[in-house]
C-alpha positions as CSV (number, residue, x, y, z in Angstrom):
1,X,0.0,0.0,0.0
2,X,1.7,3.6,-0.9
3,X,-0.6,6.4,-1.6
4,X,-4.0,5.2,0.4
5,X,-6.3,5.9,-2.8
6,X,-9.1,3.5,-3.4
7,X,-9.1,2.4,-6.7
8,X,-12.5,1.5,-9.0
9,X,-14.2,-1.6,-8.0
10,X,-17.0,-3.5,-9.7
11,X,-20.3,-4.1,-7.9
12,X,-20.6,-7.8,-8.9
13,X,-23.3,-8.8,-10.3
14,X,-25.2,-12.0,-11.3
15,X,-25.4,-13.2,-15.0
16,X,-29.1,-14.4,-15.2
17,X,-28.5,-15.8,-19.1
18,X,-25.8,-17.9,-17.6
19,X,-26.5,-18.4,-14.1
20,X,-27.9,-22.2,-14.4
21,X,-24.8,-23.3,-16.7
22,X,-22.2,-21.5,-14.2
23,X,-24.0,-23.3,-11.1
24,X,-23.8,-26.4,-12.4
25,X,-20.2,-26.3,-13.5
26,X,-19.3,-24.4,-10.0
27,X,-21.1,-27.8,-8.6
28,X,-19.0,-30.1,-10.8
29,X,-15.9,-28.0,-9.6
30,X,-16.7,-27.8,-6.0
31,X,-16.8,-32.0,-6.2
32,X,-13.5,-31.9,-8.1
33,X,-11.5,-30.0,-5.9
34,X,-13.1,-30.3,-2.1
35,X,-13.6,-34.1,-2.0
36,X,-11.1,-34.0,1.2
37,X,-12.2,-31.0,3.0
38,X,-14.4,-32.2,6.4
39,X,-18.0,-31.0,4.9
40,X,-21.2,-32.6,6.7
41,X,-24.9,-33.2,6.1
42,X,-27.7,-34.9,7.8
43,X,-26.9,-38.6,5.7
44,X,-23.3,-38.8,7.3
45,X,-24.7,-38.5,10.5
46,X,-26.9,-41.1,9.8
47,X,-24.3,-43.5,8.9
48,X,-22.8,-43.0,11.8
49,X,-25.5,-43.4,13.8
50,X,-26.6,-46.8,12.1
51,X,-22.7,-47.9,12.6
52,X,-23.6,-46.9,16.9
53,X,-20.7,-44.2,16.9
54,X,-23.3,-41.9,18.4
55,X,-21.1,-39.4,19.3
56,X,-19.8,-38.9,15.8
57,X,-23.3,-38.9,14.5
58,X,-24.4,-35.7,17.0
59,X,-20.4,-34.3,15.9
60,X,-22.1,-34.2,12.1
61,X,-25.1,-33.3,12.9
62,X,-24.1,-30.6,14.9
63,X,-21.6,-29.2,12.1
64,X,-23.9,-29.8,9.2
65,X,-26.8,-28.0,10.8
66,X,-24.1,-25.1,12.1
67,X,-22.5,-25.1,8.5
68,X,-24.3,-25.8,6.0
69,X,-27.5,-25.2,7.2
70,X,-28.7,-28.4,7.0
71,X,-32.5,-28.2,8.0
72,X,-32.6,-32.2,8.9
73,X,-29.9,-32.1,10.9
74,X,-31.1,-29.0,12.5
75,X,-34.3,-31.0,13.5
76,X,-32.8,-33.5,14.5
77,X,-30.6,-32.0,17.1
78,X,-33.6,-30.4,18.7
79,X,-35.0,-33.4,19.2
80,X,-32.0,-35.1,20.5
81,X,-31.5,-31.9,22.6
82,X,-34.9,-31.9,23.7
83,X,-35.5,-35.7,24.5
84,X,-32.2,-36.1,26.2
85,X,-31.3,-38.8,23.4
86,X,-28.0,-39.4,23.3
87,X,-26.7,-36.0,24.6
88,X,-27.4,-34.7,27.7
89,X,-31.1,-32.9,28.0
90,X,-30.9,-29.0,27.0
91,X,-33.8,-27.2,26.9
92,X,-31.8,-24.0,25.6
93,X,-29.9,-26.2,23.2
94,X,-33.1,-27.5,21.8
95,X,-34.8,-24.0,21.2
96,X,-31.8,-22.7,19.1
97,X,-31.9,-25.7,16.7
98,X,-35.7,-25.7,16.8
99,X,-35.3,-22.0,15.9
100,X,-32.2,-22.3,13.3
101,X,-34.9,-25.2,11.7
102,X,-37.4,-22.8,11.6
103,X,-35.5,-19.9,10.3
104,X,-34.0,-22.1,7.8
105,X,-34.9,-20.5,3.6
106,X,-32.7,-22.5,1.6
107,X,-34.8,-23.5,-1.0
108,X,-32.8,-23.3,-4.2
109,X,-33.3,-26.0,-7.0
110,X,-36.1,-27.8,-4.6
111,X,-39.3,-29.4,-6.9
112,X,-43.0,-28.7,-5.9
113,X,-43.4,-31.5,-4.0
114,X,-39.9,-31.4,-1.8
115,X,-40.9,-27.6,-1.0
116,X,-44.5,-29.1,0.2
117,X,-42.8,-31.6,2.6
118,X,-40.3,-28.8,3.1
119,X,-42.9,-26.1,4.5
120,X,-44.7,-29.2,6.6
121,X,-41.0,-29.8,8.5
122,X,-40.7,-26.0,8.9
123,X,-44.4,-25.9,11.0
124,X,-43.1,-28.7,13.2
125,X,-40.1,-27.2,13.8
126,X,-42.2,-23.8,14.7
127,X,-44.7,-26.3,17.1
128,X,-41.2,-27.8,18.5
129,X,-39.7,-24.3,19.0
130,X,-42.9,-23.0,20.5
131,X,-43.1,-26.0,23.1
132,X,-39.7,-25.5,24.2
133,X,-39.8,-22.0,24.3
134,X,-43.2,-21.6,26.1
135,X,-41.4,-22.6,29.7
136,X,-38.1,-21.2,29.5
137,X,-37.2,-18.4,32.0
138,X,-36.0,-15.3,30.6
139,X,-32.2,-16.0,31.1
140,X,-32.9,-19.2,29.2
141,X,-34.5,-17.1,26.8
142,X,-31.5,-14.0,26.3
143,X,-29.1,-16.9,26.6
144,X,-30.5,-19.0,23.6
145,X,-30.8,-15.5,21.8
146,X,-26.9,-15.0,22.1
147,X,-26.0,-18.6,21.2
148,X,-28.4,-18.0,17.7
149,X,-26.9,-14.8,17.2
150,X,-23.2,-16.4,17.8
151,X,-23.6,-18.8,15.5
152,X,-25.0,-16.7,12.6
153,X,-22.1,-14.5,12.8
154,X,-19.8,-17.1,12.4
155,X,-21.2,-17.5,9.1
156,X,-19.8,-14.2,7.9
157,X,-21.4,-11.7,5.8
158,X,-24.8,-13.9,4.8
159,X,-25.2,-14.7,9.0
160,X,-25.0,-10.7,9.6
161,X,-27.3,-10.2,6.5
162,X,-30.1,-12.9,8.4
163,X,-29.7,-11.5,11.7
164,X,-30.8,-8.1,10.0
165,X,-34.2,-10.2,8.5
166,X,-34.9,-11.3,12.1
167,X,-34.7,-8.1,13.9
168,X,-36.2,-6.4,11.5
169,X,-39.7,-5.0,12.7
170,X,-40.9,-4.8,9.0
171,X,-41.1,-8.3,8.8
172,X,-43.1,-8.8,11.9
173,X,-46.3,-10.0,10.6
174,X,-48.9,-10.2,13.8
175,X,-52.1,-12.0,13.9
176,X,-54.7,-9.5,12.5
177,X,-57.9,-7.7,14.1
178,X,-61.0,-10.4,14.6
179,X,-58.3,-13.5,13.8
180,X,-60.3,-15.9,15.7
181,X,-63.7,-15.4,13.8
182,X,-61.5,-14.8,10.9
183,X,-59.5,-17.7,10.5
184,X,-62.6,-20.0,10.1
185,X,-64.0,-18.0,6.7
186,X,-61.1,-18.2,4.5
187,X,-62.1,-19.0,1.2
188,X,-60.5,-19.3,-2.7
189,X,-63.1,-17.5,-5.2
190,X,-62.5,-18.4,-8.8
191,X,-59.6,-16.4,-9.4
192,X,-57.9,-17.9,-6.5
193,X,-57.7,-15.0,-4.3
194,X,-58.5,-15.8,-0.3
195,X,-61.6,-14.1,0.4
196,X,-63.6,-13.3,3.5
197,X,-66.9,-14.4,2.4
198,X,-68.5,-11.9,5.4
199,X,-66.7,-8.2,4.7
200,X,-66.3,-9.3,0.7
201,X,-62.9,-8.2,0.9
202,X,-59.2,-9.4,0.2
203,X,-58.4,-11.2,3.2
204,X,-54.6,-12.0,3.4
205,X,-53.1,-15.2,4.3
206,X,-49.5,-14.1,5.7
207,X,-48.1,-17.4,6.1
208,X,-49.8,-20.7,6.0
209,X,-48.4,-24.7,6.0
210,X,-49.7,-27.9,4.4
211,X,-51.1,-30.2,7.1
212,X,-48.7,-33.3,7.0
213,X,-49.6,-36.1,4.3
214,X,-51.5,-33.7,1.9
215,X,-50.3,-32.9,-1.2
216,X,-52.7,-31.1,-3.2
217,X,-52.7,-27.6,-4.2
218,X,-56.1,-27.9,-5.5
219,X,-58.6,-25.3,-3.8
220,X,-61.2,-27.7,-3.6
221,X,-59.2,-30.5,-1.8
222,X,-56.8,-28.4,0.2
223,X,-56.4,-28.5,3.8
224,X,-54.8,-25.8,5.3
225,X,-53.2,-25.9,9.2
226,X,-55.2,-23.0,10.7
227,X,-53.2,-22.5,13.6
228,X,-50.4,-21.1,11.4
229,X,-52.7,-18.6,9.8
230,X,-51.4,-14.9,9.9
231,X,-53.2,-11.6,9.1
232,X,-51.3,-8.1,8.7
233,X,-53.6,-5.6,10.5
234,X,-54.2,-2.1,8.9
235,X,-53.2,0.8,11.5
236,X,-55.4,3.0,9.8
237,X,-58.2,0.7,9.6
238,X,-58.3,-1.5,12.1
239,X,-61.5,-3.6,10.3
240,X,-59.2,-4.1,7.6
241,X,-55.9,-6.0,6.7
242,X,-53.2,-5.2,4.9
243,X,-50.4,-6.9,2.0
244,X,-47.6,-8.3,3.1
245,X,-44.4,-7.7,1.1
246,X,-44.7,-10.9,-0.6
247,X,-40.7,-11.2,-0.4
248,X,-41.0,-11.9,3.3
249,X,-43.1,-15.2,3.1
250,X,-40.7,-16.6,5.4
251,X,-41.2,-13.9,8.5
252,X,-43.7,-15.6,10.4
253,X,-41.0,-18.2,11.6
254,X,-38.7,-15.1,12.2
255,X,-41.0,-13.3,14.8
256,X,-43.0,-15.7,16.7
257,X,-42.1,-17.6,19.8
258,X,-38.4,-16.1,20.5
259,X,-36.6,-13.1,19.5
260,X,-38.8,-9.9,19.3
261,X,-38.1,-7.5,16.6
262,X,-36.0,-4.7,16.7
263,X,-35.1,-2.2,14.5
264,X,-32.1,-0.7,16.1
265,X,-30.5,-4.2,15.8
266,X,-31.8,-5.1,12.5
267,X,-30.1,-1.5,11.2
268,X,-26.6,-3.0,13.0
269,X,-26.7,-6.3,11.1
270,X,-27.3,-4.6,8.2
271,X,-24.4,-2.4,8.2
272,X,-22.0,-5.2,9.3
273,X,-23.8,-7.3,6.2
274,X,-23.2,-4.3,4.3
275,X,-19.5,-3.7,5.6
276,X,-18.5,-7.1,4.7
277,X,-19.5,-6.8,1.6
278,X,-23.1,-8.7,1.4
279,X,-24.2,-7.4,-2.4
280,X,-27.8,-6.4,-1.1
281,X,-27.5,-5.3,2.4
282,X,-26.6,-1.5,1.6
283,X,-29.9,-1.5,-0.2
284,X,-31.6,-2.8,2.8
285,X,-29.5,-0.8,5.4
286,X,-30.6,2.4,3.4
287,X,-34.5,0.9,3.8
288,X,-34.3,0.7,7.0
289,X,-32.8,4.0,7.7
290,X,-35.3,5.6,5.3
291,X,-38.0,3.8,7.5
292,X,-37.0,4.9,10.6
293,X,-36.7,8.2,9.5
294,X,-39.8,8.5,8.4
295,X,-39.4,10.7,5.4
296,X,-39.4,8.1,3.0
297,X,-35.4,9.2,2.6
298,X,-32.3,10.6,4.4
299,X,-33.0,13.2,7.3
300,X,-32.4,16.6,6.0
301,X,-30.0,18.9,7.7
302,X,-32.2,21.4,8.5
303,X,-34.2,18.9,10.3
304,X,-34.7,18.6,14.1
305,X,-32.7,15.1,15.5
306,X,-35.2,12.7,16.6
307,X,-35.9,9.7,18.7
308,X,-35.3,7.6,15.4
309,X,-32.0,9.9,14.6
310,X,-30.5,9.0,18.0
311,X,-31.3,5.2,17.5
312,X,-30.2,4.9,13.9
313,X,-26.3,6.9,15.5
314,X,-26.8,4.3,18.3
315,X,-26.8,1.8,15.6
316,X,-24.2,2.3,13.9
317,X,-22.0,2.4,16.7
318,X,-23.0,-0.5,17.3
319,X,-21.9,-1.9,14.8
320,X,-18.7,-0.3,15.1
321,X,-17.8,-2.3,18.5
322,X,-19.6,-5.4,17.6
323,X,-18.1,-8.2,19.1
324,X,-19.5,-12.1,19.2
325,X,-21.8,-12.6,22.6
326,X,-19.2,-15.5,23.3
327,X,-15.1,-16.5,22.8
328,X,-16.5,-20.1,22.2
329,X,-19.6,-21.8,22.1
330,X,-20.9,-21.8,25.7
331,X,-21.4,-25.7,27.5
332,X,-20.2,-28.6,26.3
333,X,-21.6,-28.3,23.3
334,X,-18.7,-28.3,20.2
335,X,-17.9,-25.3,18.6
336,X,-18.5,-25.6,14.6
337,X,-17.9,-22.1,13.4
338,X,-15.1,-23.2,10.9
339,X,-12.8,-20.3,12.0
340,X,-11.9,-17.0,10.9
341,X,-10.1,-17.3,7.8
342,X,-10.8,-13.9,6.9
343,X,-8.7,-13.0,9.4
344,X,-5.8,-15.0,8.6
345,X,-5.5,-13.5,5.0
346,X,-5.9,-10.4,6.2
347,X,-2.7,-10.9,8.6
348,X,-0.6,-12.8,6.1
349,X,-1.2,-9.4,3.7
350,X,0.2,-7.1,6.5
351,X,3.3,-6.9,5.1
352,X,1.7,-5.1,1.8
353,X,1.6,-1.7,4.0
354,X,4.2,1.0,2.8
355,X,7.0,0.4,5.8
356,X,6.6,4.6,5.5
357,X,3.2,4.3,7.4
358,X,4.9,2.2,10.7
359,X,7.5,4.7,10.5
360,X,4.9,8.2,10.6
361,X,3.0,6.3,13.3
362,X,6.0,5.4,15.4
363,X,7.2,9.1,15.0
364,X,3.2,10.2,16.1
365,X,4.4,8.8,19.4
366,X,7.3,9.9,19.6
367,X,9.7,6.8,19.4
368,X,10.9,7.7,16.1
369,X,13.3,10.5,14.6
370,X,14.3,11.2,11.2
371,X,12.2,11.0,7.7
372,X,10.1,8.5,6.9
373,X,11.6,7.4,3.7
374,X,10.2,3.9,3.6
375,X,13.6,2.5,3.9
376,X,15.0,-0.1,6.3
377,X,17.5,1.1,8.7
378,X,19.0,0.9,12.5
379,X,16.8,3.7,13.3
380,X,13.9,1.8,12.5
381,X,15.1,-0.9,14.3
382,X,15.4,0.6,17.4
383,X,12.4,1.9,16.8
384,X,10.7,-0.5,16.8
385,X,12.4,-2.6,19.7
386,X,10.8,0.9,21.9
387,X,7.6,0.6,20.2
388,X,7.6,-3.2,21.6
389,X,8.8,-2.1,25.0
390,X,6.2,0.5,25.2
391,X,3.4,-1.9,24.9
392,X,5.2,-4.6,26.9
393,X,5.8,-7.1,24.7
394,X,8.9,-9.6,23.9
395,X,11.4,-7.8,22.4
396,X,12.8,-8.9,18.8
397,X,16.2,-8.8,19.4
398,X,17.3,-9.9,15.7
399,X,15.2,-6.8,13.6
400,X,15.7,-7.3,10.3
401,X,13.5,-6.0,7.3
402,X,11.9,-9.4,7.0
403,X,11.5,-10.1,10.6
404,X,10.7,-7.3,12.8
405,X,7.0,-6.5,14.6
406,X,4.2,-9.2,14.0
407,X,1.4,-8.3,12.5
408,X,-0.9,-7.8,15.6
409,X,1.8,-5.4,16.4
410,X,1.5,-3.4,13.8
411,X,-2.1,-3.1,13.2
412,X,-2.3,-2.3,17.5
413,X,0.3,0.3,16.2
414,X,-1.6,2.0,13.7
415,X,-5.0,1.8,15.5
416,X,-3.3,3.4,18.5
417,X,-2.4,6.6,16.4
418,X,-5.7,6.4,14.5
419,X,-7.4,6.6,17.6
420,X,-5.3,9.5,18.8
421,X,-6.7,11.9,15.9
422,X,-3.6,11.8,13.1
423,X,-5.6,12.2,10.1
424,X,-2.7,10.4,7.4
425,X,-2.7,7.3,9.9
426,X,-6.7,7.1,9.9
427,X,-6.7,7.5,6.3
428,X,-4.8,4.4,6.2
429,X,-6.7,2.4,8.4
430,X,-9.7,2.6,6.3
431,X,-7.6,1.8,3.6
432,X,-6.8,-1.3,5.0
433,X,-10.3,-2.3,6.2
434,X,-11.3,-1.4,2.6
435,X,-8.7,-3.6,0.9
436,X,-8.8,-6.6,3.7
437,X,-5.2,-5.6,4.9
438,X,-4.4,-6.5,8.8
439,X,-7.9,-6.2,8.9
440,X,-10.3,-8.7,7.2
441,X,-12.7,-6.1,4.4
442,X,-15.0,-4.3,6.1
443,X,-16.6,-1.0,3.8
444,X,-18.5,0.3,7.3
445,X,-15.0,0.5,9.3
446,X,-13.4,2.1,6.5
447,X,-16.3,4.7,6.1
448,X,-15.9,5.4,9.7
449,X,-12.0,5.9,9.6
450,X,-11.9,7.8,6.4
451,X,-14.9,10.6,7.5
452,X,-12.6,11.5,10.9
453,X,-9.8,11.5,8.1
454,X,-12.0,14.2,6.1
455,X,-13.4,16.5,9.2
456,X,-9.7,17.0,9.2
457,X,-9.6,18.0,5.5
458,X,-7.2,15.7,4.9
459,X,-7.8,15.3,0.8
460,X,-7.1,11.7,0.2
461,X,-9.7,10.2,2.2
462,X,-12.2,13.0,1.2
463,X,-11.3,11.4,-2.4
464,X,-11.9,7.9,-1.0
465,X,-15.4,8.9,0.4
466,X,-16.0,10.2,-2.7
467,X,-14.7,6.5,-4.3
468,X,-16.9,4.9,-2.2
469,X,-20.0,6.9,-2.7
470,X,-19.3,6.3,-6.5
471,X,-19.0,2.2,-6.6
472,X,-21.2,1.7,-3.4
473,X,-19.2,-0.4,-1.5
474,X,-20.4,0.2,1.7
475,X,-22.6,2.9,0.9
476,X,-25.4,3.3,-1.2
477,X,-24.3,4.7,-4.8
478,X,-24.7,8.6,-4.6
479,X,-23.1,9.9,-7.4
480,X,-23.9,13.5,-6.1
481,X,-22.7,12.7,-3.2
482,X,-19.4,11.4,-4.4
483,X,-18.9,14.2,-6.8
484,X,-19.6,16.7,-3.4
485,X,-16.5,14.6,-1.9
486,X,-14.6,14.4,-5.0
487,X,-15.2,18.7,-5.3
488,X,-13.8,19.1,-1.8
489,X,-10.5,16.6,-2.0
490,X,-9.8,18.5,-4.8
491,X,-9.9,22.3,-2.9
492,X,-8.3,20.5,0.1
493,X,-5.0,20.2,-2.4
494,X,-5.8,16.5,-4.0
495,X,-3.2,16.9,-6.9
496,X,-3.1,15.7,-10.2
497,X,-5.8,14.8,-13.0
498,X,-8.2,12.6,-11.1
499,X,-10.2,14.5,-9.5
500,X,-11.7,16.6,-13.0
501,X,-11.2,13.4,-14.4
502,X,-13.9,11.4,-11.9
503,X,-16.0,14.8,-12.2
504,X,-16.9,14.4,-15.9
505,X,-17.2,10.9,-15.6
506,X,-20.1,11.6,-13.1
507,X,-21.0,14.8,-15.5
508,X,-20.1,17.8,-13.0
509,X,-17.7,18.7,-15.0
510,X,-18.9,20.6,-17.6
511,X,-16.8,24.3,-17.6
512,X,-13.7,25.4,-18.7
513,X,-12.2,24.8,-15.1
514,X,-12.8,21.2,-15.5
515,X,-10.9,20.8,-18.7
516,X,-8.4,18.0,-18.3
517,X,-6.0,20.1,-20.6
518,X,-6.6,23.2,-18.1
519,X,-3.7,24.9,-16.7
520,X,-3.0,23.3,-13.4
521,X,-4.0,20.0,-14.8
């Protein structure tokens, strides 16, 4: 890393023309090359179980369900956890599998039929989950939250992206006005819409499951599980229902029985979705603040800060600091979270920041003299030995180029005189949460680092905001916004070209002072 500028990125996106051919040869490929690595699903834990090496069976079971969320082998442990079979009886343990089951949406590639049996398993597992749940006390309750929370994290960006769908209150679907007398009258008319034969009206079936061993879809033979019939009331009419966004078909299983919606947490998960780079969740992050808002869009300047304003900053702190509920999986249960490897690439690419930038920060506190000329030297050295002394650790008494602080070291280094306000050195740690450098890729951290970087008008991270704003990593895509960024690098002294450059690309740059052939330019 030498000059921290962010560089253009493409927002990927799906080929729909090719998508089938490239999944099937990405499946063919997957086979080919990950035959050895330890994957899991509900039929190996069979086998084992049929073989009597029980505890391998709940071992698979437990990392199937955990990684590839497995819906069998989710069921399954809840009703080993439950019963007691084979593991020792946990209530708490039971609820979280019962809920993972009933959370579970993977439905890619299944036929008609294998979704039917599919939606019957998920209204067991909400009848398990709400049996189990009903007689927990409330530390069982906050402590089987944590441990569903904990293990969707581990799954990175998509587990951060699902947590957002289960807090989110716009997904909470509740039992509409009169739902007792309701529930009774629905009805399919000839056009197949549910119909409430008394008020004559579209009455809304929210989310509904085939009662076990019926197949038919046929309106005149289907029988339909009332107990799992849901209304959306209308707060301006409370006679009347509502639609449903029909994307959120899944909710019910989200919001009932266990952990109750919440906005400010929802908002969180999104921007950690979002900062890890989940394709979607910026758009749904910017929904949400929109929401809460209440405007329909961003809060104005000029407007008063509200409730909704403080909760949406509390958020985002939030997600700032957010650390896992636990080190490890609590009990004796096995932890399956397949490890950070994020992490580890980010560590092993330490070495790609400019030795100039350990030199500036050691010389922020005060432990190194001289220019920092990105060269390797005894004064850097000793440097450095002080810099390990300072924070009491093991001194490196052979400092060479190629063998001098560890990467923890340096990335506590440059975080230390981030923290402390130098505006070059903050710059560079959102460059390095941007690019996955020390720090596994998160666009959220690196917003955060870069905009204390540019109150100090420092001009290369007002450029990166503006870089950001332009690809939406991170952010939504503003290209007025990024062009407002891009204008004021370039009056904080951003030399060279790029900035007129990005400015006609995004079509600000229409007057003889943008001219790339300008004097100046």
């Amino acid at each position: 890393m030498g000059d921290e500028i962010l560089q253009r990125r493409e927002r990927w996106q799906p080929n729909v023309k090719f998508f089938g051919t490239t999944l099937f040869v990405a499946a063919l490929l997957f086979l080919a090359f990950s035959w050895g690595v330890a994957r899991a699903d509900y039929a190996d834990g069979a086998r084992a179980f049929q073989r009597g090496d029980y505890t391998r069976a709940v071992k698979l079971w437990r990392r199937a369900a955990w990684q590839e969320d497995d819906l069998y082998s989710q069921l399954k442990l809840g009703e080993l956890y439950s019963e007691g079979k084979l593991v020792n009886r946990d209530y708490v343990e039971a609820y979280v599998w019962y809920y993972m089951a009933s959370v579970n949406t993977t439905v890619l590639g299944l036929s008609p039929r294998a979704y039917r049996e599919r939606r019957v398993k998920l209204a067991e597992a909400l009848d398990d989950r709400e049996r189990v749940f009903v007689p927990m006390v409330p530390q069982e309750r906050a402590e089987a939250r944590d441990r569903i929370v904990y293990i969707l994290a581990s799954r990175g960006a998509e587990g951060f992206f699902k947590l957002g769908e289960i807090f989110d209150e716009r997904r909470a679907c509740q039992k509409g006005p009169g739902y007792q007398d309701r529930k009774e009258l629905v009805t399919t008319n000839e056009d197949g819409q549910e119909t409430d034969p008394r008020a004559k009206k579209p009455l809304i079936v929210y989310s509904r499951s085939l009662v076990p061993g019926n197949e038919s879809y046929s309106s005149d033979e289907v029988k339909w599980d009332k107990k799992h019939i849901f209304y959306i009331p209308d707060d301006s009419n409370p006679n009347d229902v509502r639609f449903c966004d029909p994307r959120h078909h899944e909710s019910l299983f989200m919001t009932e029985h266990g952990i109750p919606p919440n906005n400010a947490e929802a908002l969180s998960y999104y921007i950690l979705a979002a900062g890890k780079g989940h394709p979607i969740a910026g758009d749904l992050r910017q929904e949400l603040t929109d929401h809460m808002n209440g405007t329909g869009g961003a809060r104005e300047p000029s407007q008063p800060i509200t409730i909704s304003t403080r909760i949406i900053e509390s958020a985002k702190r939030r997600a700032a600091n957010w650390r896992p509920p636990f080190e490890r999986y609590p009990g004796r249960h096995s932890d399956e979270s397949e490890g950070d490897s994020d992490r580890e690439d980010a560590l092993a690419r330490i070495n790609e920041l400019d030795l100039r930038w350990i030199q500036k920060a050691m010389a922020a506190l005060g432990i190194y003299k001289g220019e920092a000329d990105n060269e390797w030297g005894k004064n850097t050295a000793d440097s450095m030995r002080a810099y390990q002394k300072m924070i009491g650790a093991p001194v490196t008494k052979q400092m060479t180029e190629f063998h001098n602080l560890k990467p923890e070291q340096k990335i506590r280094l440059i975080k230390t005189v981030a923290a402390r306000g130098d505006k070059e050195i903050q710059n560079v740690l959102g460059s390095m949460y941007y690019y996955g450098i020390g720090e596994p890729v998160n666009y959220s951290s690196a917003q955060i680092w870069f905009e204390r970087s540019a109150d100090q008008l420092y001009p290369y991270a007002l450029y990166n905001l503006g870089v950001m704003y332009r690809d939406g990593f991170g952010t939504p895509v503003d290209k007025n916004q990024a062009a407002t960024y891009f204008m004021a690098a370039k009056q904080a002294g951003y030399p060279g070209k790029e900035i007129d450059r990005e400015l006609k690309e995004l079509g600000w740059c229409n007057t003889e002072d943008c001219r790339l052939d300008a004097p100046g330019n």
